[in-house]
C-alpha positions in Angstrom: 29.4 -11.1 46.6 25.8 -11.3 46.1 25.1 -8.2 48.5 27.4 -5.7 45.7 23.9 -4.4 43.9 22.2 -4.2 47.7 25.2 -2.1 49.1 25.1 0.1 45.4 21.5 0.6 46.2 21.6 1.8 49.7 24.7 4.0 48.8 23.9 5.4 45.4 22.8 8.8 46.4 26.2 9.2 48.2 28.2 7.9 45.2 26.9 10.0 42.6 27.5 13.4 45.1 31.3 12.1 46.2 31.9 12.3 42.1 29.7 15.4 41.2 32.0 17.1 43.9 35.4 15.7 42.5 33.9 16.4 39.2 33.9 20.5 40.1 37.5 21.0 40.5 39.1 21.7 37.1 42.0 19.8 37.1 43.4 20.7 33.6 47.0 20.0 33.7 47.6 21.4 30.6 47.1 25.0 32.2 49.5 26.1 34.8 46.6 28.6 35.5 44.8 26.0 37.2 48.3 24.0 39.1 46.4 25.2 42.5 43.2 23.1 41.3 45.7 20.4 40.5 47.1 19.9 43.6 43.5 20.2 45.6 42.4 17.3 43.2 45.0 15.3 44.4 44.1 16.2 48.0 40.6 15.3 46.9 41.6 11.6 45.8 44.0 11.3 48.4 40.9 11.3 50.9 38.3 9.1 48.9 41.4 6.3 49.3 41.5 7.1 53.0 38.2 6.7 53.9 37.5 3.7 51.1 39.4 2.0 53.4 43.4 2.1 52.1 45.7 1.7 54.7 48.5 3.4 53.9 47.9 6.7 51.5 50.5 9.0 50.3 50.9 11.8 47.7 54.3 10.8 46.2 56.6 14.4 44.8 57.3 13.9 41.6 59.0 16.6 39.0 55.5 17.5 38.0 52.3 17.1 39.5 52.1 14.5 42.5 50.8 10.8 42.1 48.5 9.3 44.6 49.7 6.2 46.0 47.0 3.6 48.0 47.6 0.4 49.0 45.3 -2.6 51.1 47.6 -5.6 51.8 45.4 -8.2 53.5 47.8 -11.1 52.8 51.2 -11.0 50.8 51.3 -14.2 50.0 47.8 -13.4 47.9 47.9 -11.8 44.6 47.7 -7.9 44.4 45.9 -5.8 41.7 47.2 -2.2 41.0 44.9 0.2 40.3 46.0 3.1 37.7 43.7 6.0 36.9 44.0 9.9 36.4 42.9 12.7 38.4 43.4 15.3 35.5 41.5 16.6 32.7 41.3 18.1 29.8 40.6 21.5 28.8 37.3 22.5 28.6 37.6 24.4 25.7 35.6 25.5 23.0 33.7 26.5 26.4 31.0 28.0 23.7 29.8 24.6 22.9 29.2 23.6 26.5 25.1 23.5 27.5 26.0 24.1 30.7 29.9 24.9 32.4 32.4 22.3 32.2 32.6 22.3 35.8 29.2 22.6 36.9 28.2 18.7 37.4 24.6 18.1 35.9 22.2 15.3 35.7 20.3 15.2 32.4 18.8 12.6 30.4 19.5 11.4 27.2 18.0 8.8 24.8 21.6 6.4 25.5 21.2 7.4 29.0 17.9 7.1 30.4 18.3 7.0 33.7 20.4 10.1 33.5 24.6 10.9 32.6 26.5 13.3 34.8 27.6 15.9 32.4 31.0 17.6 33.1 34.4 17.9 31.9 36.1 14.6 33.2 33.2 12.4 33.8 34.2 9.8 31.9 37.7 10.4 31.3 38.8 9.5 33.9 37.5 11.0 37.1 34.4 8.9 36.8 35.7 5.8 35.8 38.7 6.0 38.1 36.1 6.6 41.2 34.4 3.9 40.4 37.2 1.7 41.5 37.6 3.6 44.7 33.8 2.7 45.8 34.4 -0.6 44.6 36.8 -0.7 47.3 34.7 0.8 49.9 32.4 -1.9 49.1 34.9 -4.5 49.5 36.8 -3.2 52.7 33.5 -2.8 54.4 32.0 -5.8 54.1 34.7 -8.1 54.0 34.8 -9.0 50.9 38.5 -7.9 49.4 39.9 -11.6 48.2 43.7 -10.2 47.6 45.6 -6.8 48.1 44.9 -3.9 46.0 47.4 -1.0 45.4 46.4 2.3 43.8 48.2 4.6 41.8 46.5 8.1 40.5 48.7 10.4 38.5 47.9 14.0 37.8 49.3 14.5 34.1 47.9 11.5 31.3 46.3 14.3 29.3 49.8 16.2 29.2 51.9 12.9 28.4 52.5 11.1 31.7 56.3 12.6 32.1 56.5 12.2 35.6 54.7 9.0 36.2 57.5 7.6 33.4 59.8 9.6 35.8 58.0 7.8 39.2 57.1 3.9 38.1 61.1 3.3 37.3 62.2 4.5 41.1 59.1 2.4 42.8 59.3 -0.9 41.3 58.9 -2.5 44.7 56.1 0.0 46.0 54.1 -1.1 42.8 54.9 -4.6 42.6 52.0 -6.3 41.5 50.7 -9.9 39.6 48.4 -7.5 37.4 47.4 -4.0 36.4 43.3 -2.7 36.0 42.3 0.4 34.2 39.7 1.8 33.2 40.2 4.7 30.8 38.3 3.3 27.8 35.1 2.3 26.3 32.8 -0.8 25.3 30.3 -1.0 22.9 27.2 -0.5 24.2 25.5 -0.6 27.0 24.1 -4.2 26.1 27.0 -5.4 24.2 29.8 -5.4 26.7 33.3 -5.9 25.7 37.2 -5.3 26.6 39.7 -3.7 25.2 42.8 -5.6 24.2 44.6 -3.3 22.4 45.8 0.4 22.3 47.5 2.5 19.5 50.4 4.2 20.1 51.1 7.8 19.9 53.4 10.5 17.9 52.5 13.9 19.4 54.8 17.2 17.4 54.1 20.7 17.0 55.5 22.2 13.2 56.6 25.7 13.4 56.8 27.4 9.4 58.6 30.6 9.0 58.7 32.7 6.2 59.8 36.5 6.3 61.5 38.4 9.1 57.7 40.2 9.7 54.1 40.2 9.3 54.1 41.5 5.7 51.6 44.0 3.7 49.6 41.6 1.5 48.8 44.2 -1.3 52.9 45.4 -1.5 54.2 41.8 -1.0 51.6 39.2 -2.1 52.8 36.5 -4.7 56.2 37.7 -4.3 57.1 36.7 -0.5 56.2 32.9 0.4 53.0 32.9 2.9 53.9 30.5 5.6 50.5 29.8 5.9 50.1 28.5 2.3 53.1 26.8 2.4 52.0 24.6 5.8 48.4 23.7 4.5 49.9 22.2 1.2 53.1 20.6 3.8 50.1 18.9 5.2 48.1 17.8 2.6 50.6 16.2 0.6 51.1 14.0 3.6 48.2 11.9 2.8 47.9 10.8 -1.1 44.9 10.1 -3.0 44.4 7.1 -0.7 44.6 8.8 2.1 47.9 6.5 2.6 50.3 8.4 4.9 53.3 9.5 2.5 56.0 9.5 5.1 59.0 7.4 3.9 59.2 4.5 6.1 55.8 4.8 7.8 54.7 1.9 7.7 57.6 -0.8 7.3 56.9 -2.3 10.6 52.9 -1.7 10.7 51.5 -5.1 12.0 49.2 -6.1 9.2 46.5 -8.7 10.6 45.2 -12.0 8.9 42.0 -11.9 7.0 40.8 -14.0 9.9 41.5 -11.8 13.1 39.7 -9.3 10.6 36.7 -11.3 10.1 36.6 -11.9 13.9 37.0 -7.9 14.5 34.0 -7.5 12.4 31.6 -9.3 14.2 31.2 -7.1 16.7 28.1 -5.1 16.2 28.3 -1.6 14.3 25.5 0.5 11.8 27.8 2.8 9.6 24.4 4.7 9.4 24.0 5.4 12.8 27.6 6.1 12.9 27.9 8.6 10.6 23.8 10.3 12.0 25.3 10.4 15.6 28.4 12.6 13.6 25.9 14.6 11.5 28.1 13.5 8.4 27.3 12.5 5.1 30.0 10.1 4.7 32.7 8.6 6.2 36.7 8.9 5.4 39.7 7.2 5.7 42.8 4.9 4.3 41.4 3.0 1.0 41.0 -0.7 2.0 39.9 -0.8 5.3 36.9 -0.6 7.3 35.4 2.1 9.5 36.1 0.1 12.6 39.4 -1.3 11.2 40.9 2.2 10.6 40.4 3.4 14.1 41.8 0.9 15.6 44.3 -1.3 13.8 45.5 1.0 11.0 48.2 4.1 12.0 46.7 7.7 11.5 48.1 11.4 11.0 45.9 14.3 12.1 46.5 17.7 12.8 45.0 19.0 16.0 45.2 22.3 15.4 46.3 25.3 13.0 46.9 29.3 13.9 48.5 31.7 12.0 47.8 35.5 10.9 45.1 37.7 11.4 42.2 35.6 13.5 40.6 38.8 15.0 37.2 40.4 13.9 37.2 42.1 10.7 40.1 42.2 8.0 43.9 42.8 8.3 45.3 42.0 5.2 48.6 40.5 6.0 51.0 38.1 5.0 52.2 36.3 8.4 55.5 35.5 9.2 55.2 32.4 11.3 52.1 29.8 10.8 52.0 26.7 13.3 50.5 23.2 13.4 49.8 20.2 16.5 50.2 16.9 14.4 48.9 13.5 16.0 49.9 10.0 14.8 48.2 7.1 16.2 50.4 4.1 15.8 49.9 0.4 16.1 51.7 -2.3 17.7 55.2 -2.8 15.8 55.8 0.9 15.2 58.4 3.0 18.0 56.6 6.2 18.1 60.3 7.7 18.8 61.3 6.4 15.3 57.9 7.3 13.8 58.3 11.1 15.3 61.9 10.8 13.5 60.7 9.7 10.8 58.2 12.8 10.7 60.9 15.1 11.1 63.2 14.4 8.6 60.2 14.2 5.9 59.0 17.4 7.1 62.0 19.7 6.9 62.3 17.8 3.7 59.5 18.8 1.7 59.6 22.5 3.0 60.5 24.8 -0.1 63.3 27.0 0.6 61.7 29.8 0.8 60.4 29.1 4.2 61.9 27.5 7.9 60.4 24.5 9.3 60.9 23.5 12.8 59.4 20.4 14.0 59.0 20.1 17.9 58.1 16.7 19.9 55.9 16.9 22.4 55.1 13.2 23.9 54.6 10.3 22.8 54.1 6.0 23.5 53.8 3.0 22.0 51.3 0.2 21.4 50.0 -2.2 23.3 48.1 -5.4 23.2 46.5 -7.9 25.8 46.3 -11.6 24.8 42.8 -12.8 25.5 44.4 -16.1 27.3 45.8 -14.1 29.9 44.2 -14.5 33.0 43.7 -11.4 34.0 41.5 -11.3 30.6 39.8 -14.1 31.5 39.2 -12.7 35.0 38.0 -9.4 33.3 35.6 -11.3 30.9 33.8 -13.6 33.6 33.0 -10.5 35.6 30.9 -9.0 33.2 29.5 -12.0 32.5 28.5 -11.9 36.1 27.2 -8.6 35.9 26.1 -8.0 32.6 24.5 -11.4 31.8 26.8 -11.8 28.3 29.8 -12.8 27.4 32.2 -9.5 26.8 33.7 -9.1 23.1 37.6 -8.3 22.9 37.6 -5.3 21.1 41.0 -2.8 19.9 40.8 0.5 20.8 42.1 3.7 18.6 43.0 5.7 21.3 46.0 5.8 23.5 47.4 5.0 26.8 51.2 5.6 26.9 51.8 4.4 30.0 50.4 0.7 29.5 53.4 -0.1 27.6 55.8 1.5 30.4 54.2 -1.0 32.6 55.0 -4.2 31.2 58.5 -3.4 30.8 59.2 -1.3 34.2 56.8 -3.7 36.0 57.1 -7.0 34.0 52.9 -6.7 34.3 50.0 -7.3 32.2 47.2 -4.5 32.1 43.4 -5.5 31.5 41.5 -2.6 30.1 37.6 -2.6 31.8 36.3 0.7 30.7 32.3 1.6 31.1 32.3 4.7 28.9 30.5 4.9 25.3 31.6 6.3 22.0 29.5 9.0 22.9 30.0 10.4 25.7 32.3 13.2 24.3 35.2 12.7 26.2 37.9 15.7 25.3 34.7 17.6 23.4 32.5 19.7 24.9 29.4 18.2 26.9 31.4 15.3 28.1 29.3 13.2 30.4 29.1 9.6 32.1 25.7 7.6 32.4 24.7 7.1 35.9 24.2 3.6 34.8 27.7 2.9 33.6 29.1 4.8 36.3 27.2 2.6 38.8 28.3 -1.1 36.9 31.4 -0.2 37.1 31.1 -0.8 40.9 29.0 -3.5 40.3 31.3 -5.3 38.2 34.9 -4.5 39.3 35.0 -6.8 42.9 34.1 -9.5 40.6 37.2 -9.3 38.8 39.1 -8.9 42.3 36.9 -12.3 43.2 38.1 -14.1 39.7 41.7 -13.1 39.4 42.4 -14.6 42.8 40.4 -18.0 42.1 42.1 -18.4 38.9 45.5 -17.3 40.2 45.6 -20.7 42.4 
């Protein structure tokens, strides 16, 4: 493997174009005004897997958008690695805040990115971090270097909830038979302070719907007489949080996995500067559950945010109006131990609940998954952690993540599998905010580090 750097070297021109030009097809699959762009995306992947040197590529139907399916079996009596990654994105919205269009791939500089980030919506979540696996497999297919088979599988909805792919993975057990599963759709620390993620919080997506009188009401003629819907959802959703900012939802956490002071101890050895937290934010201070550090609350501690918030009269200039409907998007993050279906129950009856009678609540799920993690004496782990050794020069730190990949937990119990988690991104890259980009550095590693794990998952699976 020693040629990997030479072979990035010669083809990094190429590398960086191939994702600039996947990176200009907005595949937001949270719009059906863009399904078209969806479906070309797909097209788009498809092809990168062809000419990486897959031998057998296929866009599998499914009751949404399509999943693209790879595979390279060399041997089957060697072990075989399945590749999952998505080919959508998120909206690019507020588009106002982007310094140049979502979809317009550009190189710029930046003082965590010397050497320059590719700035675009999807860089680094996940069209650029699912590509680099792609070229990591060019690499090996053309230069002989693949140790064991390799199986791909690209869906085309993670940032709407995975339905189909929960839909697909059940009917193609034996297509997607596999001794381990590699993603990368997260972070690591820094740059120079590598480290793998072992854990993921679970998610409770629902959408609250408050309604109040049959019609948008004079404010003057029926103020302080008529509940305001609006009103009556903002202090809903304050009182879910108490002077602790403990959740108040009965039942919340009874089966929140509450670590030792010693896994604690070991969390917070990893390197962070609240200061430089809280400068890169442009905050004064920070916030969050009573108790607990920064890093600790946004990773092993459950959360309840609300996305979003709309009611009224939003337009230019006043209409004084008392609005008959007002709506809320609610998030909960969950940890390992809590069933996000229970938790989204649990939300529900303690919403209707506390609604005064004055008003109508509705509470709508959207999607949701649970927890997950990866013990670090897996091999697979171990695999992960000697390849950036390899590249990187240190040993990486296990690290729990706050965000959420539903589908890991689908995985182990559809495919009985393990999933290592090798992501290249950074904290700051802005993925789902405006300005979202990759460093052409990371983006490049990635390469450089994943045949290594191909290399060290089939030594130590002897």
């Amino acid at each position: 493997m020693q040629n990997v750097k030479e072979y990035i070297a010669q083809h990094k021109d190429r590398f960086i174009n191939e994702l600039i030009e996947l990176l200009k097809i907005p595949s937001v699959s949270a719009d059906p005004a863009y399904n078209q762009d969806v479906l070309n995306t797909a097209d788009a992947v498809k092809d990168s897997l062809e000419k990486a040197g897959c031998d057998n590529v296929e866009i599998c139907e499914t009751p949404g958008y399509p999943i693209v399916y790879g595979e390279k079996i060399i041997d089957p009596n060697l072990p075989t690695v399945l590749v999952y990654g998505h080919y959508d994105v998120q909206p690019a919205d507020p588009i106002e805040l982007w310094d140049s269009p979502a979809f317009e791939p550009v190189i710029k500089k930046t003082d965590i990115h010397p050497e320059g980030a590719i700035f675009a919506r999807g860089a680094c979540d996940d069209k650029g971090q699912m590509y680099m696996h792609v070229k990591a497999l060019e690499y090996m297919t053309s230069t002989g270097n693949l140790p064991c088979n390799v199986k791909f599988m690209i869906e085309g909805e993670e940032e709407v909830g995975s339905e189909s792919l929960a839909w697909f993975v059940p009917r193609n057990k034996e297509k997607l038979a596999n001794d381990v599963i590699l993603i990368s759709d997260t972070g690591m620390i820094a740059n120079d302070i590598p480290s793998i993620t072992t854990g993921l919080r679970g998610l409770s997506y629902v959408e609250v719907e408050v309604t109040g009188p049959n019609r948008d009401l004079h404010s003057g003629l029926y103020g302080g007489a008529v509940a305001n819907p609006i009103n009556i959802l903002t202090n809903m959703i304050a009182s879910l949080h108490d002077e602790n900012n403990h959740i108040t939802i009965p039942g919340f956490y009874d089966k929140v996995e509450e670590l030792s002071r010693e896994e604690r101890d070991e969390m917070a050895k990893a390197p962070f500067s609240l200061q430089e937290y809280k400068d890169a934010l442009d905050i004064d201070d920070v916030h969050g559950e009573a108790g607990y550090t920064t890093n600790e609350r946004n990773s092993i501690r459950p959360t309840l945010d609300v996305n979003g918030i709309w009611g009224g009269y939003t337009g230019e200039g006043a209409k004084t109006v008392i609005a008959s409907k007002a709506y809320a998007k609610i998030s909960m993050r969950l940890v390992p131990g809590q069933d996000w279906e229970e938790i989204t129950e649990l939300f529900k009856k303690h919403f209707e609940s506390i609604a005064p009678k004055s008003v109508k609540v509705v509470v709508t799920p959207h999607h949701g998954g649970q927890g997950y993690v990866t013990p670090i004496d897996n091999i697979g782990y171990q695999a992960a952690s000697k390849a950036y050794q390899e590249t990187f020069g240190v040993t990486p730190i296990p690290q729990r993540s706050g965000g959420s990949i539903p589908i890991v937990a689908l995985f182990e119990q559809e495919l009985k599998s393990k999933t290592i988690l090798m992501g290249f991104g950074l904290n700051s890259d802005a993925i789902h905010s405006p300005n979202e980009h990759f460093g052409v550095w990371n983006y490049l590693k990635g390469i450089e580090t994943i045949p290594y794990f191909y290399q060290y998952f089939t030594e130590l699976s002897k």
